[in-house]
C-alpha positions in Angstrom: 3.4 -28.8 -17.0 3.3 -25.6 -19.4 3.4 -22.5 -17.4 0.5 -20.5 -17.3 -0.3 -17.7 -19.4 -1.8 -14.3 -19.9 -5.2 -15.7 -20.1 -4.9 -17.9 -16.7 -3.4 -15.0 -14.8 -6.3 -12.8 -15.4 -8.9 -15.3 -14.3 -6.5 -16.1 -11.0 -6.5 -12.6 -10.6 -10.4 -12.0 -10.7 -10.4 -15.2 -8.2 -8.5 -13.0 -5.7 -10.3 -9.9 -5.8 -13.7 -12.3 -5.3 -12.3 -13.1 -2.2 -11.2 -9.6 -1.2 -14.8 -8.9 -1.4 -15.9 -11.8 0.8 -13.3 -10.9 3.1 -14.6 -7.4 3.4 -18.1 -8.7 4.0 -17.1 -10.5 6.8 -15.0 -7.6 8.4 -17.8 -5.3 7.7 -18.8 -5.1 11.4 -15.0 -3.5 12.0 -14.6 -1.6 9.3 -18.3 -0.5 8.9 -18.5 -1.0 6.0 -19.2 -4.2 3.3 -18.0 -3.0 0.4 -14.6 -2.2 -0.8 -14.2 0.7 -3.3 -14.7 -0.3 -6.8 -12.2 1.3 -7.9 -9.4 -0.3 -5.8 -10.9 -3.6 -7.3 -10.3 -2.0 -10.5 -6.7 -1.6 -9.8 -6.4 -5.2 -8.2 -7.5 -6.5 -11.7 -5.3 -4.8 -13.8 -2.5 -4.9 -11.5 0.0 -7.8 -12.4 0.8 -8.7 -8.6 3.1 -12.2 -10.0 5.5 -9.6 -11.2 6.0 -8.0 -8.1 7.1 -11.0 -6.2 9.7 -13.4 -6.4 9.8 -16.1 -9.3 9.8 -18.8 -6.6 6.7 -17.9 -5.2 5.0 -16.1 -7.8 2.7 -19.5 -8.6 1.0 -18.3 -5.0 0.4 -14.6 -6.1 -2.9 -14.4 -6.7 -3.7 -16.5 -3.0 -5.0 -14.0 0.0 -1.7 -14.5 1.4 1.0 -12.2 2.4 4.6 -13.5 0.5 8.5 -13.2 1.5 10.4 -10.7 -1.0 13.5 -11.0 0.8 15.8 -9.0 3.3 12.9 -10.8 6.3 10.1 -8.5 4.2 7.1 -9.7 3.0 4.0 -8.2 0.5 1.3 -7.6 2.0 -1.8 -9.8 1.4 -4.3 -9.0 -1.7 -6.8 -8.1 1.5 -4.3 -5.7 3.1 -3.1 -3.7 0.0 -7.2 -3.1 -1.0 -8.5 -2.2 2.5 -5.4 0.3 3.6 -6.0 1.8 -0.3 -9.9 1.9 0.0 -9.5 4.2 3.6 -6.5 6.2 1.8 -9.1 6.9 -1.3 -6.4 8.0 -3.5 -8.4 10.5 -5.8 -6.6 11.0 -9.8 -6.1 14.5 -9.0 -4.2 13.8 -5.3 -0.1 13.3 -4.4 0.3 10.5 -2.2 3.1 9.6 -0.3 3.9 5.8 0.2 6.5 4.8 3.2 7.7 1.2 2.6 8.0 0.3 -1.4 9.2 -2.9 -1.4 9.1 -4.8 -4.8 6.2 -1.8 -5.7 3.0 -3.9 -5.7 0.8 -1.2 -3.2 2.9 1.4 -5.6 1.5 0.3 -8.5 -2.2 0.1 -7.3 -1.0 3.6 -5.7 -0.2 4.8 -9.2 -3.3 3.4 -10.8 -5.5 5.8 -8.6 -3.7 9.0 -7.5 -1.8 11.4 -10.0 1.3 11.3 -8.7 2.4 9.1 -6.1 6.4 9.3 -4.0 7.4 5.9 -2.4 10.2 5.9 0.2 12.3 2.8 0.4 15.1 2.2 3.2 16.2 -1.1 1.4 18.2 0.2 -2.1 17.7 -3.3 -3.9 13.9 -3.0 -3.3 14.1 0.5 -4.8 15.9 -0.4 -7.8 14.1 -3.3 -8.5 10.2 -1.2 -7.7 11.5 1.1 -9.9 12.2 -1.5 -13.2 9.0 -2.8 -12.6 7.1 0.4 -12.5 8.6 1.2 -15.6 8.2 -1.7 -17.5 4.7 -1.1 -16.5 4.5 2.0 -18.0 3.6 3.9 -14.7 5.4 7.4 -15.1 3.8 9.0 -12.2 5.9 7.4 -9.6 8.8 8.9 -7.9 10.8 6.8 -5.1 14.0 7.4 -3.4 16.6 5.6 -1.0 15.7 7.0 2.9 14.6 7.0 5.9 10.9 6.9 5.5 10.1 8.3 8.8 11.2 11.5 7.8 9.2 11.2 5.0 9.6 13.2 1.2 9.8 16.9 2.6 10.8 18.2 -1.3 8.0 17.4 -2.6 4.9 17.7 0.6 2.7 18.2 1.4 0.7 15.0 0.2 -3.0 15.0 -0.1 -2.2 11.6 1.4 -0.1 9.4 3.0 0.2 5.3 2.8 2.7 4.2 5.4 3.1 0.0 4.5 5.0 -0.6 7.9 4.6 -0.3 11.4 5.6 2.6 14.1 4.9 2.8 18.0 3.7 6.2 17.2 3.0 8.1 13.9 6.3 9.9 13.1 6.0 13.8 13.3 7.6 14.6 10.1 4.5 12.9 8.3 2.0 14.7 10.0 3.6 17.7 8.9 3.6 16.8 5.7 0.2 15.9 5.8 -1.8 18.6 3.9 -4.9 20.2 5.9 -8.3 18.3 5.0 -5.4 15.0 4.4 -5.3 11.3 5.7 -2.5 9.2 6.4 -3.5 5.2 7.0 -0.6 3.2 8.9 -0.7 0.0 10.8 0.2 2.1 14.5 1.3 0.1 18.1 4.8 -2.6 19.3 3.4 -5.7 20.8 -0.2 -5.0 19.5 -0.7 -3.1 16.2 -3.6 -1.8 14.8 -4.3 -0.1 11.0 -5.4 3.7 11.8 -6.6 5.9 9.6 -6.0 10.2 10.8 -7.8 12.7 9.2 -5.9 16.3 9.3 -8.8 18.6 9.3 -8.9 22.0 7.6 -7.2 23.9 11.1 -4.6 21.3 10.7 -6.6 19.3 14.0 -5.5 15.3 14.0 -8.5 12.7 14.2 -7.4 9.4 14.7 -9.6 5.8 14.6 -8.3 2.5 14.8 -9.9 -0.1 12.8 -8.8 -3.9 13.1 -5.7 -5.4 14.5 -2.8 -6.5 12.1 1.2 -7.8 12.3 3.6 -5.6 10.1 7.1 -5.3 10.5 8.2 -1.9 12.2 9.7 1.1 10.8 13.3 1.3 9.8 15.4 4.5 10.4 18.6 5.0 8.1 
């Protein structure tokens, strides 16, 4: 069989964000809302997500499925990456910080969005690799570095937001800080149970927090 090209990719990927969409409608009772931003579907068009993957499973990229990218990681499903970016609502003029890079798929939709994003990676072959891939993408507004992410990217905060792509029992302090006044930070939060939270840092610096619908990520890392 020929493998696919350009063409067939592009309608695969159209496919997956259809089904994002009927995915949100059906959540819309927990996330009050039925309609995902358009312009995080925008992203997940132009987006390459087979690129950001493995070759092995890259055939499956465009399926609502998380994948493995090695080192007991995964991505996170098509479904995942648009909800947690449609609650971030990365804004063209905004600096978001992204905990967790991996291979740079939720980078990339990051960097199609925001103006400038930093991703923190504790895994160095992820990094390097995030970082080829970015590039050959042409996406110069991304920064990442080798680290702890729970300590975050204190050079360059605070973020307008902040994308944590892994778990924590509680949300580390040195985000929070970080976290510029009138700023969110989205992060799947809990141990046993987990559940993505969105918390809204007012303009007094007060912490909101809601909890939305339950999800399984692997926990945060510490150097």
């Amino acid at each position: 069989m020929k493998p696919m090209n350009e063409e067939h990719l592009a309608v695969l990927r159209r496919h997956m964000v259809e089904v994002i969409a009927i995915h949100a409608d059906l959540a819309s009772e927990e996330l009050g809302k039925a309609v995902l931003d358009e312009r995080v579907l925008a992203a997940m068009l132009r987006v390459p997500r087979h690129l950001f993957v493995p070759a092995a499973v890259a055939p499956f990229a465009y399926q609502d499925m998380p994948l493995p990218i090695g080192f007991d990681k995964t991505v996170s499903q098509p479904f995942m990456v648009a909800l947690m970016t449609d609650l971030l609502a990365p804004q063209p003029h905004e600096a978001v910080l992204e905990i967790g890079t991996g291979l740079g798929y939720q980078t990339a939709i990051l960097a199609e969005l925001a103006g400038q994003v930093w991703s923190v990676e504790i895994i160095e072959e992820f990094a390097s690799l995030a970082e080829a891939l970015l590039e050959g993408l042409g996406m110069s507004n991304v920064g990442i570095r080798i680290g702890d992410g729970s300590r975050g990217w204190p050079e360059h905060a605070p973020f307008d937001k902040i994308l944590v792509t892994v778990a924590a029992e509680e949300t580390p302090p040195a985000l929070l800080e970080q976290l510029k006044p009138r700023g969110r930070l989205v992060l799947p939060l809990g141990s046993e149970v987990q559940f993505l939270t969105v918390i809204d840092k007012d303009a007094a610096g007060h912490l909101e927090a809601r909890q939305l619908i339950p999800v399984r990520f692997s926990q945060i890392e510490a150097a």
